[in-house]
ROSE-4610 file (N, C-alpha, C; in Angstrom, 1 decimal, always signed):
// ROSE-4610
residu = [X/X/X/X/X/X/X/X/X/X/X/X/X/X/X/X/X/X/X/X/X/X/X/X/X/X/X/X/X/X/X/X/X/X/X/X/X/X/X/X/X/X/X/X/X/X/X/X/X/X/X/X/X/X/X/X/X/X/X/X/X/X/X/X/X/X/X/X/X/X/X/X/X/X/X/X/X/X/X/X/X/X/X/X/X/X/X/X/X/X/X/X/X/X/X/X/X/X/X/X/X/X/X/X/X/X/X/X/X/X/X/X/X/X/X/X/X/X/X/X/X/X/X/X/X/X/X/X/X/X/X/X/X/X/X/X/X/X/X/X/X/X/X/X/X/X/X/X/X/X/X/X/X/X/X/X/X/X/X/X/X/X/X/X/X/X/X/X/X/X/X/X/X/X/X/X/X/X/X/X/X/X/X/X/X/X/X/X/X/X/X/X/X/X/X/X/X/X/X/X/X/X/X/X/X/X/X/X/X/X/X/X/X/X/X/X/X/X/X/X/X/X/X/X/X/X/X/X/X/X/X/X/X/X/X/X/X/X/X/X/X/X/X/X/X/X/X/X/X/X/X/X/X/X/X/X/X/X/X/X/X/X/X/X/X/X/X/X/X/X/X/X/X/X/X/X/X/X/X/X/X/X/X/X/X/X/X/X/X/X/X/X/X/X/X/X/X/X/X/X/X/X/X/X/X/X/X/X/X/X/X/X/X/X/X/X/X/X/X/X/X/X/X/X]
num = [1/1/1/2/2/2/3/3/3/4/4/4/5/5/5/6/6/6/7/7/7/8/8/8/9/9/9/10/10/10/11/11/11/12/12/12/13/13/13/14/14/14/15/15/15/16/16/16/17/17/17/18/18/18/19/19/19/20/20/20/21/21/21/22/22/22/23/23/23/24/24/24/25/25/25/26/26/26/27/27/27/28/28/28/29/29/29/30/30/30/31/31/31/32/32/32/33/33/33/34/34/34/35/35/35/36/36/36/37/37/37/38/38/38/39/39/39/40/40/40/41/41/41/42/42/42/43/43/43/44/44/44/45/45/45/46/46/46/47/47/47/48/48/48/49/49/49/50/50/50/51/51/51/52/52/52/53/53/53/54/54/54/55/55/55/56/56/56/57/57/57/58/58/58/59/59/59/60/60/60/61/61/61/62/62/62/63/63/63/64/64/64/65/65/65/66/66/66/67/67/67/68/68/68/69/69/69/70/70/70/71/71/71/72/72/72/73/73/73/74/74/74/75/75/75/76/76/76/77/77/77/78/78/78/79/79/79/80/80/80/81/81/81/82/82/82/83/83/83/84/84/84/85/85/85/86/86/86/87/87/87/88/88/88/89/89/89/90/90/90/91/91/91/92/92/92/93/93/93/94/94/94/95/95/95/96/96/96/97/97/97/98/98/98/99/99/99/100/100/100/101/101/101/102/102/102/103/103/103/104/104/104/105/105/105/106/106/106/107/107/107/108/108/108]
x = [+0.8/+0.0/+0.9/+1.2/+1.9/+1.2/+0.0/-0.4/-0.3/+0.9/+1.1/+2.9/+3.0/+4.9/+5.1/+6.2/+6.4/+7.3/+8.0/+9.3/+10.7/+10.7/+12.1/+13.0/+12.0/+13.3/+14.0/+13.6/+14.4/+15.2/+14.9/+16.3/+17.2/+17.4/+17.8/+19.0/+18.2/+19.1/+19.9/+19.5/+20.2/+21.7/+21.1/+22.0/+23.0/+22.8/+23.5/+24.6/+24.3/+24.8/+25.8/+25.4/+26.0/+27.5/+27.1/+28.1/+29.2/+28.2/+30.0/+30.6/+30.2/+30.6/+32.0/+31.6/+32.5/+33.1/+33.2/+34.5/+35.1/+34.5/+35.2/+36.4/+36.1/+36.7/+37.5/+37.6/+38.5/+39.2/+39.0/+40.3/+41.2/+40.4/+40.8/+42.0/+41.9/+42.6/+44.0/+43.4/+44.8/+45.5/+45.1/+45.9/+46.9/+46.4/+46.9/+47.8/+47.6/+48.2/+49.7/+49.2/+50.9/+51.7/+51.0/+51.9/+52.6/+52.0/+53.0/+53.6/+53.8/+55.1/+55.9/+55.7/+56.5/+57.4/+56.6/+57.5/+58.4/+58.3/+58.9/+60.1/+60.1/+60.8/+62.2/+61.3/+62.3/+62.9/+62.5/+63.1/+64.2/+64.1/+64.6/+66.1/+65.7/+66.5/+67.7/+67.5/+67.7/+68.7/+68.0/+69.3/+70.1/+69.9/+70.9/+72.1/+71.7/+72.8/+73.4/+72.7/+73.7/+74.6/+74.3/+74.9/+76.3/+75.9/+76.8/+78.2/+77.3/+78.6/+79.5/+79.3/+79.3/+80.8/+80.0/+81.1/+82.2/+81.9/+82.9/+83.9/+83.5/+84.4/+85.0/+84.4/+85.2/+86.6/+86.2/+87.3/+88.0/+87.8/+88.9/+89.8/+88.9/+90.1/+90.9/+90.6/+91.4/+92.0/+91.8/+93.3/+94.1/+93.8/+94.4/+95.3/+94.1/+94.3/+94.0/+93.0/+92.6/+91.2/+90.1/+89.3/+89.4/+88.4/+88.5/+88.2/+88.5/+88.3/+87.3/+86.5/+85.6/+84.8/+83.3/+82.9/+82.9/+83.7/+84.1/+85.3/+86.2/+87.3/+86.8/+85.3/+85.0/+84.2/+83.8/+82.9/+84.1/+85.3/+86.2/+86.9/+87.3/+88.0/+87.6/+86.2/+85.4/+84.0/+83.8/+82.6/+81.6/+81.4/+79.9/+79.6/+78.6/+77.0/+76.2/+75.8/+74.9/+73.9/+72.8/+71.5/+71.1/+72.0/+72.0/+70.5/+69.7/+68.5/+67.6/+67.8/+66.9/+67.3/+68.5/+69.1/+70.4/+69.8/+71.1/+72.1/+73.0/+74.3/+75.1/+74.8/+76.3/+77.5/+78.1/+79.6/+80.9/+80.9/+81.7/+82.8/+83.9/+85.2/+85.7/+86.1/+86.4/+88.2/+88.7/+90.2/+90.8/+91.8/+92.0/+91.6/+91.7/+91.7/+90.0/+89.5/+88.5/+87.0/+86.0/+85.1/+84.1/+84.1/+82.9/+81.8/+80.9/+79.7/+78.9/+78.1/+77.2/+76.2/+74.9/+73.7/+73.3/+71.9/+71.2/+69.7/+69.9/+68.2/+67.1/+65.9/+65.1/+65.3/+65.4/+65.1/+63.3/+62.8/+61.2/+60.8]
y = [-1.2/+0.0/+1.2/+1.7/+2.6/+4.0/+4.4/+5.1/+6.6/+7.3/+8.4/+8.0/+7.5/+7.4/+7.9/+9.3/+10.0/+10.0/+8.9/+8.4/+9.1/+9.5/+10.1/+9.3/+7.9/+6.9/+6.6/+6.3/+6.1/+6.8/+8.4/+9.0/+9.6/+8.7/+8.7/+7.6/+6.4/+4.8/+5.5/+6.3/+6.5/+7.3/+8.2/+9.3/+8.8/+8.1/+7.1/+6.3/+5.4/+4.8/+5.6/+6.6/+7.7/+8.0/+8.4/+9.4/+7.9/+6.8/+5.7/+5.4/+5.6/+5.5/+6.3/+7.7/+9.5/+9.0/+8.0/+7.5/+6.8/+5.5/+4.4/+5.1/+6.0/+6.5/+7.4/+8.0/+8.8/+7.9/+7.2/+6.0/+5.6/+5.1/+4.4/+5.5/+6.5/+7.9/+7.9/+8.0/+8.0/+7.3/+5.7/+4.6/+4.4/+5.1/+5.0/+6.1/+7.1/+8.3/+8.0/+7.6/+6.7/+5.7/+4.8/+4.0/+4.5/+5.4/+6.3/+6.7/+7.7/+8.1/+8.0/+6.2/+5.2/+4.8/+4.7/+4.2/+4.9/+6.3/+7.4/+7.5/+7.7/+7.4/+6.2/+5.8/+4.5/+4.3/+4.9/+4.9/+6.0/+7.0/+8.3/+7.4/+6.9/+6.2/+5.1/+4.7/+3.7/+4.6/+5.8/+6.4/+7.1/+7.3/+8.1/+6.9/+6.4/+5.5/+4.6/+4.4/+4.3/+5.8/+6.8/+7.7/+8.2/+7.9/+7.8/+6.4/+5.3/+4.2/+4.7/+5.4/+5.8/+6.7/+7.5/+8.8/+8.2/+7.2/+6.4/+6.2/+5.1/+4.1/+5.4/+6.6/+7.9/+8.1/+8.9/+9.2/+8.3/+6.7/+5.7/+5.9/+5.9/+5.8/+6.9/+7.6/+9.5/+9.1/+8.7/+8.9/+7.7/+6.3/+5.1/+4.8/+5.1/+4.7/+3.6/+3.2/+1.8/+1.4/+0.8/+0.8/-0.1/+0.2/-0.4/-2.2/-3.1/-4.4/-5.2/-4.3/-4.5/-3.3/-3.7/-2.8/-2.5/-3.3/-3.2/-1.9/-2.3/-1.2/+0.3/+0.6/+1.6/+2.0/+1.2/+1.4/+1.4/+0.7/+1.1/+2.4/+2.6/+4.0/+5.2/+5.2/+6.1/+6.3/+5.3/+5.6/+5.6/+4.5/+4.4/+3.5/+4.1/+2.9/+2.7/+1.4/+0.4/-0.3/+0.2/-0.9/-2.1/-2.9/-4.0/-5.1/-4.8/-4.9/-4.5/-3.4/-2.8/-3.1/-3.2/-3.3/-4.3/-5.2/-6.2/-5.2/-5.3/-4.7/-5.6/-6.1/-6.4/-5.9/-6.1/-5.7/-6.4/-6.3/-7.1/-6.4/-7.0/-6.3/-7.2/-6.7/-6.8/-7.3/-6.1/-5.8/-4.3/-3.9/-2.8/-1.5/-1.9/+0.0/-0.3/-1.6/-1.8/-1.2/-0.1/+0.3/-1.3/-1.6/-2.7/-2.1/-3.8/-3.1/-3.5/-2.5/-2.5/-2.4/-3.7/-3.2/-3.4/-2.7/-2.4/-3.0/-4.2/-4.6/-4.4/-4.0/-3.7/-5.2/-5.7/-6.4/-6.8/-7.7/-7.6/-7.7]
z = [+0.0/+0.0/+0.0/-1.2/-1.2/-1.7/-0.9/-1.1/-1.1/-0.1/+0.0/-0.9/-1.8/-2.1/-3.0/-2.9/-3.7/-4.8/-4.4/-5.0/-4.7/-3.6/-2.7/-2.2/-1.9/-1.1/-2.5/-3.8/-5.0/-5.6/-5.0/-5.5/-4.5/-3.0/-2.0/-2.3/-2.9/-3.2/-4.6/-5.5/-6.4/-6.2/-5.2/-4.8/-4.2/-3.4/-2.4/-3.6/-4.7/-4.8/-6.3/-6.4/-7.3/-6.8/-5.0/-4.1/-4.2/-4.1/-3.9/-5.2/-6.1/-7.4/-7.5/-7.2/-7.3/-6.1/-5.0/-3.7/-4.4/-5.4/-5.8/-6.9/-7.4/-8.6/-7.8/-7.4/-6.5/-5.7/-5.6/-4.7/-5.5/-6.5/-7.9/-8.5/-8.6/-9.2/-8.3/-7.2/-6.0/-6.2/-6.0/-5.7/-7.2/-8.6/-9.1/-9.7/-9.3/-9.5/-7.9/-7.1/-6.0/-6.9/-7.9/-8.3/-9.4/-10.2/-11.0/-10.3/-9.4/-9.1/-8.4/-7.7/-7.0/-8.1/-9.8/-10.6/-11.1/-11.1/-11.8/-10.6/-9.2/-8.5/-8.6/-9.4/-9.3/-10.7/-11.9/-12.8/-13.0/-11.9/-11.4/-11.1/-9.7/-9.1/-10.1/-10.6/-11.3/-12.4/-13.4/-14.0/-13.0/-12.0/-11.4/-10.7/-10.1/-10.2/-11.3/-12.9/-13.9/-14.1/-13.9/-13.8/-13.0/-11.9/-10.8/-11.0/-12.1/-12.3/-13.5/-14.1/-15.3/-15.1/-14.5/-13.5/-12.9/-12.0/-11.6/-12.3/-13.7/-14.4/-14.6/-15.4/-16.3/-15.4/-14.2/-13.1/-13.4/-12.9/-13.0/-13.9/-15.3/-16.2/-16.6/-16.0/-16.5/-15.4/-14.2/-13.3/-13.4/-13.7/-13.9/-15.1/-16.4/-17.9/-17.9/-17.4/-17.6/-17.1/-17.3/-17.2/-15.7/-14.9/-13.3/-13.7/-12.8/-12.9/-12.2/-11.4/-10.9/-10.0/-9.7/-9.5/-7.6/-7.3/-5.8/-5.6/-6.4/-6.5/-6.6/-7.7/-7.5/-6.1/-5.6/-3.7/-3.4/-3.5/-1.9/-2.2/-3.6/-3.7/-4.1/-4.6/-5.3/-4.3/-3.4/-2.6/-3.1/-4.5/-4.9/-4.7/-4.3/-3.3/-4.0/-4.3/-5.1/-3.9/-4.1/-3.3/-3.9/-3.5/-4.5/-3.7/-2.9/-2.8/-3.5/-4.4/-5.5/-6.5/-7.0/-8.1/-8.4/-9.8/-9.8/-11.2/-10.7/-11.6/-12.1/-13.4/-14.0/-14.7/-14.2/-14.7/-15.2/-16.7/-17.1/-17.9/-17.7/-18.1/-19.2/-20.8/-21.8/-21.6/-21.1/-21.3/-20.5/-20.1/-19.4/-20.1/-21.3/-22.2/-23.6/-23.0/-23.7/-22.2/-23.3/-22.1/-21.5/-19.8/-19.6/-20.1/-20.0/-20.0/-19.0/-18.9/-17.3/-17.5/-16.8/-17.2/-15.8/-15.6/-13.8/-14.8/-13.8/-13.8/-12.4/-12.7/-11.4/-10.8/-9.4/-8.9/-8.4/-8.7/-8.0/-7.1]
């Protein structure tokens, strides 16, 4: 007996289910607008320390004449720090006056 029903509770349930729509999508925006620039952070990260190895080898070889032999010699005499929990580094050496090559993969 819906005699006096004006149809209010219907656009009460609409309203209602509108406002969580505009929360879900607004979370949705956040959560992914943090993982963009968790990634950008970390692709940030990532050239800066190929940067920083880069720099390294150069120094080496302008004060040595020879390309370094490993990438430990550059941490104990050049003080470059690798997070080698974030990042795997390989480093492989050719020859003294031949450039290595170095690649940084993300670790997961």
């Amino acid at each position: 007996m819906k005699r006096f029903y004006n149809g209010r509770e219907q656009k009460r349930v609409s309203g209602a289910m509108f406002s969580l729509i505009i929360f879900l999508v607004v979370i949705l925006l956040f959560c992914a607008g943090i993982d963009s620039a968790s990634q950008k952070a970390r692709r940030e990260q990532k050239n800066s320390l190929e940067d920083a190895i880069w720099r390294s080898i150069t120094q080496y070889y302008a004060i040595e004449g020879r390309y370094p032999e490993s990438l430990e010699i550059l941490r104990e005499e050049y003080g470059l720090q690798i997070d080698y929990d974030e990042f795997f580094v390989d480093y492989q050496v050719f020859g003294a006056n031949l450039i290595p090559d170095v690649t940084i993969l993300d670790r997961p």
